[in-house]
TIGU-407910 format. One record per residue (C-alpha): z, x, y; residue number from 1. Coordinates in Angstrom, 1 decimal. Last residue first. Layout:
<marbas>
     c3     c1     c2 seq
      Z      X      Y NUM
...
</marbas>
This chain:
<marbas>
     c3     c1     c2 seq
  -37.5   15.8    2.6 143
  -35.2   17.8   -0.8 142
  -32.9   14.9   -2.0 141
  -29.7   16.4   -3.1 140
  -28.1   16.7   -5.8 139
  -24.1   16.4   -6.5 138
  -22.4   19.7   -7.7 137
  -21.7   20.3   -4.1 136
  -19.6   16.9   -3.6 135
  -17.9   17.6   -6.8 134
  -16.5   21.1   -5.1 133
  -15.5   19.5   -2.1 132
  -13.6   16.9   -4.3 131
  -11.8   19.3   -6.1 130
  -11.2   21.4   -3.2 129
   -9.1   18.4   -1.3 128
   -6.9   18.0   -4.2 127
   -6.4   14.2   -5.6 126
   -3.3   12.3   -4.5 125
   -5.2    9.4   -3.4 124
   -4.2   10.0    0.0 123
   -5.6   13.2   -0.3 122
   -4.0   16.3   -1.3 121
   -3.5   20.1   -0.1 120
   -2.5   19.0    3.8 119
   -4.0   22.0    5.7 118
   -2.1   24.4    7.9 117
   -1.1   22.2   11.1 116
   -2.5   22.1   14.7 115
   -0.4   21.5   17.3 114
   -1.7   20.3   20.7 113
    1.0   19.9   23.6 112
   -0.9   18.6   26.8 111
    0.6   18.3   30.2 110
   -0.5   15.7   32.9 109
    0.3   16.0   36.7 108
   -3.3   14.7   37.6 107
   -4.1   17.5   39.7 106
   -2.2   20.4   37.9 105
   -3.6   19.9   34.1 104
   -1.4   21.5   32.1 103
   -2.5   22.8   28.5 102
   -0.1   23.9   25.4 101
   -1.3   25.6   22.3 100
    0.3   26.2   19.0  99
   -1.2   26.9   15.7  98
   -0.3   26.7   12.2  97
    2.7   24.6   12.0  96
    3.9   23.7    8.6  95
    4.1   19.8    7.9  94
    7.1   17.3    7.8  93
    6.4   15.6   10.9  92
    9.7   15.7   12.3  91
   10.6   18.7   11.1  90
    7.4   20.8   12.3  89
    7.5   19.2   15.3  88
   10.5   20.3   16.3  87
   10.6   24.1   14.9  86
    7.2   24.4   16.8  85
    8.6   23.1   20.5  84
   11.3   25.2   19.6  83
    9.8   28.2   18.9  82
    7.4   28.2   21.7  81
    9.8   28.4   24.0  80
    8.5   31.9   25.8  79
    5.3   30.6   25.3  78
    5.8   27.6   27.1  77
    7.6   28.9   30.2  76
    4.5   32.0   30.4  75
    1.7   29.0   30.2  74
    3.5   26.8   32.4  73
    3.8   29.7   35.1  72
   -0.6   30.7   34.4  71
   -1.1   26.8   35.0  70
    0.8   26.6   38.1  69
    0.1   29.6   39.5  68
   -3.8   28.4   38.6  67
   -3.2   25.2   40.4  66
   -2.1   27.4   43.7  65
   -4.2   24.7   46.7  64
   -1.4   25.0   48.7  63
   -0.6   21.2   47.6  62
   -0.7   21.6   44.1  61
    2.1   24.6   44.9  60
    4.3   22.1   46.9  59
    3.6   19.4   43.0  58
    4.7   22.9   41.3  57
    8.2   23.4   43.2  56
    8.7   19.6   42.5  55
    8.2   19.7   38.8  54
    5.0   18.6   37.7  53
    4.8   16.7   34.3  52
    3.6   12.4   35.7  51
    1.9   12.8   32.6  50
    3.0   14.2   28.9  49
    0.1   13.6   25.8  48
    1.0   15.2   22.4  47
   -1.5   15.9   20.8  46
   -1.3   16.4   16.6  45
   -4.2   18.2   14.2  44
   -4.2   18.2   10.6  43
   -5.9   15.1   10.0  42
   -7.7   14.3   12.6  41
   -6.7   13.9   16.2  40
   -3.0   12.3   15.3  39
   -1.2   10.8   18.3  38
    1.5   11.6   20.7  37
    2.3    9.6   23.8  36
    5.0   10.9   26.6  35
    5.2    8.6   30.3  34
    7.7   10.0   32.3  33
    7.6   13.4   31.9  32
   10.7   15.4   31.7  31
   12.7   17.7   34.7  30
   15.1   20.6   34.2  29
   12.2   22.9   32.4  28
   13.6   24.0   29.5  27
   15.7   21.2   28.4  26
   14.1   18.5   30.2  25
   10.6   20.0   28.6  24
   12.6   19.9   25.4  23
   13.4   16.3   25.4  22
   10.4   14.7   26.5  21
    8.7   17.2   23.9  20
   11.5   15.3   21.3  19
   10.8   12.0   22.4  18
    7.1   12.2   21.8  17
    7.3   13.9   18.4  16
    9.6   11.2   17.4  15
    7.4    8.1   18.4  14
    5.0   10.1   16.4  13
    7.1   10.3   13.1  12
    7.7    6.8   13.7  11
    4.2    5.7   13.7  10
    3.4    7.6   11.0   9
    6.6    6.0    9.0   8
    5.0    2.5   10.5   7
    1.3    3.4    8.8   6
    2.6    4.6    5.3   5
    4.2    1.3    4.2   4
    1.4   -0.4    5.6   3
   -1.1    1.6    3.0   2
    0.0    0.0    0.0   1
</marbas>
């Protein structure tokens, strides 16, 4: 029954969301206000942050100093990176492969991307290389 999966899914997202909420208050002094995390594929999670900028950064906005802003995220986040990873990683119950964060300045929005080592089964329980490997043993119609 797939509704039984759907809701924990949901959950686990719900989580991800509160928990980046959480850890830019944390390391930052100031959350988002608006937080929404989905799946891009299957091994692949965004989370979504807007209204982001702390006050110092919306004054540097202003100056016309986006790339300080960008290039100070980018130093805040990688030196927290193992938290941010940690979190997700136990909410979601998968391994953490990759890492990236992105700010966009002008619209105030941040963007936390993780991207997880592959999932080794299906939904149908059946091994992802099995299948690949069936698929190439089928012909295929030379045009």
């Amino acid at each position: 029954m797939g509704g039984t999966r759907e809701p924990s899914t949901a959950t686990a997202l719900q989580a991800v969301s509160n928990a980046m909420v959480k850890l830019h208050k944390e390391q930052l002094g100031r959350g988002p206000t608006n937080a929404r995390t989905y799946f891009a594929g299957p091994d692949t999670v965004v989370c979504i942050m807007e209204d982001s900028l702390l006050p110092a950064e919306r004054t540097m906005v202003e100056m016309g100093e986006h790339q300080r802003v960008r290039e100070s995220r980018m130093f805040l986040q990688v030196a927290s990176q193992d938290e941010f990873i940690q979190a997700v990683e136990q909410l979601v119950s998968r391994k953490v492969r990759a890492f990236s964060s992105a700010i966009d300045p002008d619209a105030g929005v941040v963007f936390e991307v993780f991207s997880f080592e592959p999932d080794n089964s299906h939904r149908d329980g059946s091994s992802p290389t099995k299948a690949r490997n069936e698929l190439d043993r089928t012909p295929r119609n030379s045009v």
